[in-house]
N, CA, C and O atoms as CSV, one atom per row, in Angstrom:
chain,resi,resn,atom,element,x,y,z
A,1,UNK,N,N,96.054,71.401,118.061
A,1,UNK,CA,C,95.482,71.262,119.377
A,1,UNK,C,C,95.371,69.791,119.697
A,1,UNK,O,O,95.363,69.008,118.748
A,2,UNK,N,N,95.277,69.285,121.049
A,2,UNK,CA,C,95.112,67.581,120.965
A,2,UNK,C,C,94.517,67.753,122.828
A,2,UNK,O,O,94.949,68.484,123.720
A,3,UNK,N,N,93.924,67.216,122.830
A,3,UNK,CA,C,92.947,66.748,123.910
A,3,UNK,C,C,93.621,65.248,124.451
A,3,UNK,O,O,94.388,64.519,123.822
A,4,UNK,N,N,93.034,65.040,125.910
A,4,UNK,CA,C,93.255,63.967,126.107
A,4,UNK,C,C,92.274,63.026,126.366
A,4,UNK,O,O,92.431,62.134,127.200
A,5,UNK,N,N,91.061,63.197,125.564
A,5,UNK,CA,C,89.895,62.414,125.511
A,5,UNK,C,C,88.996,62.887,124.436
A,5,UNK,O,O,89.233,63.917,123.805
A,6,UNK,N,N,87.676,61.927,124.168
A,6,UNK,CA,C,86.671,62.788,123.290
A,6,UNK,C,C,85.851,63.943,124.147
A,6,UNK,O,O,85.202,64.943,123.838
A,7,UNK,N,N,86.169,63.374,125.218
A,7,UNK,CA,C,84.956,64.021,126.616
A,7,UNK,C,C,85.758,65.510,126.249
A,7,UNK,O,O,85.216,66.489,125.737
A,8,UNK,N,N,87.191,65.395,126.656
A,8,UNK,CA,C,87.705,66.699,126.657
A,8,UNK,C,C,87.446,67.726,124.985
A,8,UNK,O,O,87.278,68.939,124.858
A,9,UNK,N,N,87.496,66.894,124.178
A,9,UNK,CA,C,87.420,67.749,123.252
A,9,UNK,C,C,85.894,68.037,123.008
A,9,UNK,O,O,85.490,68.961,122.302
A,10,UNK,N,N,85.159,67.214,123.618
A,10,UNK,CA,C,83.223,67.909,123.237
A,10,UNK,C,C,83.211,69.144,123.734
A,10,UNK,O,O,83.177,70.157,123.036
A,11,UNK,N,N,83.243,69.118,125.156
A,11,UNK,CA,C,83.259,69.528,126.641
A,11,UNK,C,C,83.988,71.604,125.659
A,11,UNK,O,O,83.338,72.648,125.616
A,12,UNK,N,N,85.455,71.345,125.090
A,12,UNK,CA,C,85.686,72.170,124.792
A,12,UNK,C,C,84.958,73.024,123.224
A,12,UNK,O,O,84.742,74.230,123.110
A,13,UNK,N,N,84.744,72.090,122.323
A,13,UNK,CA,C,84.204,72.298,121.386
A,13,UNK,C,C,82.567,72.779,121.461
A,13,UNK,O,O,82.167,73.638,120.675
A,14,UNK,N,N,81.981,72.382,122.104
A,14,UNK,CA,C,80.462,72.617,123.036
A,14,UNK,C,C,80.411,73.433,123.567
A,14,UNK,O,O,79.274,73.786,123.881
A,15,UNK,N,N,81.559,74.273,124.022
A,15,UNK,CA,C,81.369,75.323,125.172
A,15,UNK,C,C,80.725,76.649,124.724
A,15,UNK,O,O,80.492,76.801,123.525
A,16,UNK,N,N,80.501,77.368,125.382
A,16,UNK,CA,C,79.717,78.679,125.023
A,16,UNK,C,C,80.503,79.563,124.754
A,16,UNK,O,O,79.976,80.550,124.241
A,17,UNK,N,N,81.653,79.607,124.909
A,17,UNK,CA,C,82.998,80.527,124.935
A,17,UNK,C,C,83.544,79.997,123.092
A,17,UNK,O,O,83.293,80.907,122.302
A,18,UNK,N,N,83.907,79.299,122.716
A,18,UNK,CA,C,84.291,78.725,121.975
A,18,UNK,C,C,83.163,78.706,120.821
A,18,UNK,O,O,83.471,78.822,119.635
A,19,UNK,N,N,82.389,78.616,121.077
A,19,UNK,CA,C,80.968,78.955,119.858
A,19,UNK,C,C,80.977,80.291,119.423
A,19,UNK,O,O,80.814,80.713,118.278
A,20,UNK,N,N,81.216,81.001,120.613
A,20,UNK,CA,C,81.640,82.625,120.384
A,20,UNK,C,C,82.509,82.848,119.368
A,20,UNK,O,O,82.187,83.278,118.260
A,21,UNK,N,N,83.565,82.575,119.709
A,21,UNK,CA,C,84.856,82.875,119.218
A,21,UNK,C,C,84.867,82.126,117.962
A,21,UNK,O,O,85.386,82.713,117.012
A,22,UNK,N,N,84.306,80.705,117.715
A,22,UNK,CA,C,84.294,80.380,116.419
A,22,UNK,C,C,84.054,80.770,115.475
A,22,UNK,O,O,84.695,80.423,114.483
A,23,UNK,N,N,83.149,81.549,115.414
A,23,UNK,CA,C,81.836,82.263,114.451
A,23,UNK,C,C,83.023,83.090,113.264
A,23,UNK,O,O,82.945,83.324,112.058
A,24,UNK,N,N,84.165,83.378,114.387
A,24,UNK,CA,C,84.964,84.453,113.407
A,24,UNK,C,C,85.809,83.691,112.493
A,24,UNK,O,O,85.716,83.930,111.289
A,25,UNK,N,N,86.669,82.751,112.940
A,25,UNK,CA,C,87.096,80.954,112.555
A,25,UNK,C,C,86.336,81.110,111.217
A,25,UNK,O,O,86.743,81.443,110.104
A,26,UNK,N,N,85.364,80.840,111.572
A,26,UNK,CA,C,84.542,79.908,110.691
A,26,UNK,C,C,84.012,80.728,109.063
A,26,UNK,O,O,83.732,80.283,107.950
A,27,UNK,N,N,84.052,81.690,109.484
A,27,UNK,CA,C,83.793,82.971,108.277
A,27,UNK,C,C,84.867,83.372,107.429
A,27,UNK,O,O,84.814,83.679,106.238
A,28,UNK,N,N,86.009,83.324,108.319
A,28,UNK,CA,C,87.488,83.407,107.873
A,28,UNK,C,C,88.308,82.447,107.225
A,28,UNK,O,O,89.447,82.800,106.920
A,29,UNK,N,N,87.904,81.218,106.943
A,29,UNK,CA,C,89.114,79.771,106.686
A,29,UNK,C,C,88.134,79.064,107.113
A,29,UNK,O,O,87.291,79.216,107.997
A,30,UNK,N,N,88.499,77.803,105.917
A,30,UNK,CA,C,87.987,76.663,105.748
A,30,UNK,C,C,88.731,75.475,106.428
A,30,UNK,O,O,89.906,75.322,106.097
A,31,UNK,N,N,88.336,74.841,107.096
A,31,UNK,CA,C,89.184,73.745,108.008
A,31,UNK,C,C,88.498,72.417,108.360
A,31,UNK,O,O,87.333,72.296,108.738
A,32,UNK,N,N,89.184,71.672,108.220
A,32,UNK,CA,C,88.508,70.220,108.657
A,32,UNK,C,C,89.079,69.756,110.121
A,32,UNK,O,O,90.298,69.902,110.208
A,33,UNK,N,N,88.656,69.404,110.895
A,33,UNK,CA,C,88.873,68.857,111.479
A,33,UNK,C,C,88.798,67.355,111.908
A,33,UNK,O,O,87.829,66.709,111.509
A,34,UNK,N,N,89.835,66.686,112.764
A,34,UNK,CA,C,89.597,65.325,112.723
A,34,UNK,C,C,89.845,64.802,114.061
A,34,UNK,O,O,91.021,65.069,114.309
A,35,UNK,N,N,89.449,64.341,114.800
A,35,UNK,CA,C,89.379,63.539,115.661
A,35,UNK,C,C,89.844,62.033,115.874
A,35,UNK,O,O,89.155,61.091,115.485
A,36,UNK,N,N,91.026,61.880,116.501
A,36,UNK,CA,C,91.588,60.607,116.379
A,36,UNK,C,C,91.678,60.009,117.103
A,36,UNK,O,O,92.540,60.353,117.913
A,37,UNK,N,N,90.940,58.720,117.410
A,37,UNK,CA,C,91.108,57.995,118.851
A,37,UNK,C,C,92.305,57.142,118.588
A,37,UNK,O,O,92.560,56.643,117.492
A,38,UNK,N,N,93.283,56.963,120.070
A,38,UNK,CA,C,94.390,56.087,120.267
A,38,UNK,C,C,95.681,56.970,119.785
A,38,UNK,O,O,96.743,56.439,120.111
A,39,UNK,N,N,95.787,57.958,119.220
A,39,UNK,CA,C,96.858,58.491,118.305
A,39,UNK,C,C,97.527,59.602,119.674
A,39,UNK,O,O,96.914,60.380,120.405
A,40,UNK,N,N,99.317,59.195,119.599
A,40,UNK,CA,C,99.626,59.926,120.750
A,40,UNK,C,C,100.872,60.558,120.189
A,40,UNK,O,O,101.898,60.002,120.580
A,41,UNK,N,N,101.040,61.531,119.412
A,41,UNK,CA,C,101.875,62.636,119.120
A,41,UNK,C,C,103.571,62.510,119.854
A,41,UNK,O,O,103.778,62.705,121.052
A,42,UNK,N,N,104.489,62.205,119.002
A,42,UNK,CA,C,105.527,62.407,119.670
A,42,UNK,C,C,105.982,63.327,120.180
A,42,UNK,O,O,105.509,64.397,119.799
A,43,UNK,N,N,106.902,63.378,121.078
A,43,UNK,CA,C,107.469,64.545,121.976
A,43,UNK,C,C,106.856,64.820,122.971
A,43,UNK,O,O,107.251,65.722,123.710
């Protein structure tokens, strides 16, 4: 997934929809996530 800000990724990560749906994520698989400022994915 890649966002085009931190705003965008709080905004989505914060949401009430997404807290929902995590719960199952989160019980299921272990994952790190990382957050990278400046980093712009080729293609």
């Amino acid at each position: 997934m890649s966002f085009p800000d931190e705003a965008a990724y709080r905004a989505f990560a914060d949401s009430r929809d997404y807290q929902n749906i995590s719960q199952d994520r989160k019980a299921g698989a272990e994952a790190v996530v990382l957050l990278a400022k400046g980093f712009a994915p080729r293609g």
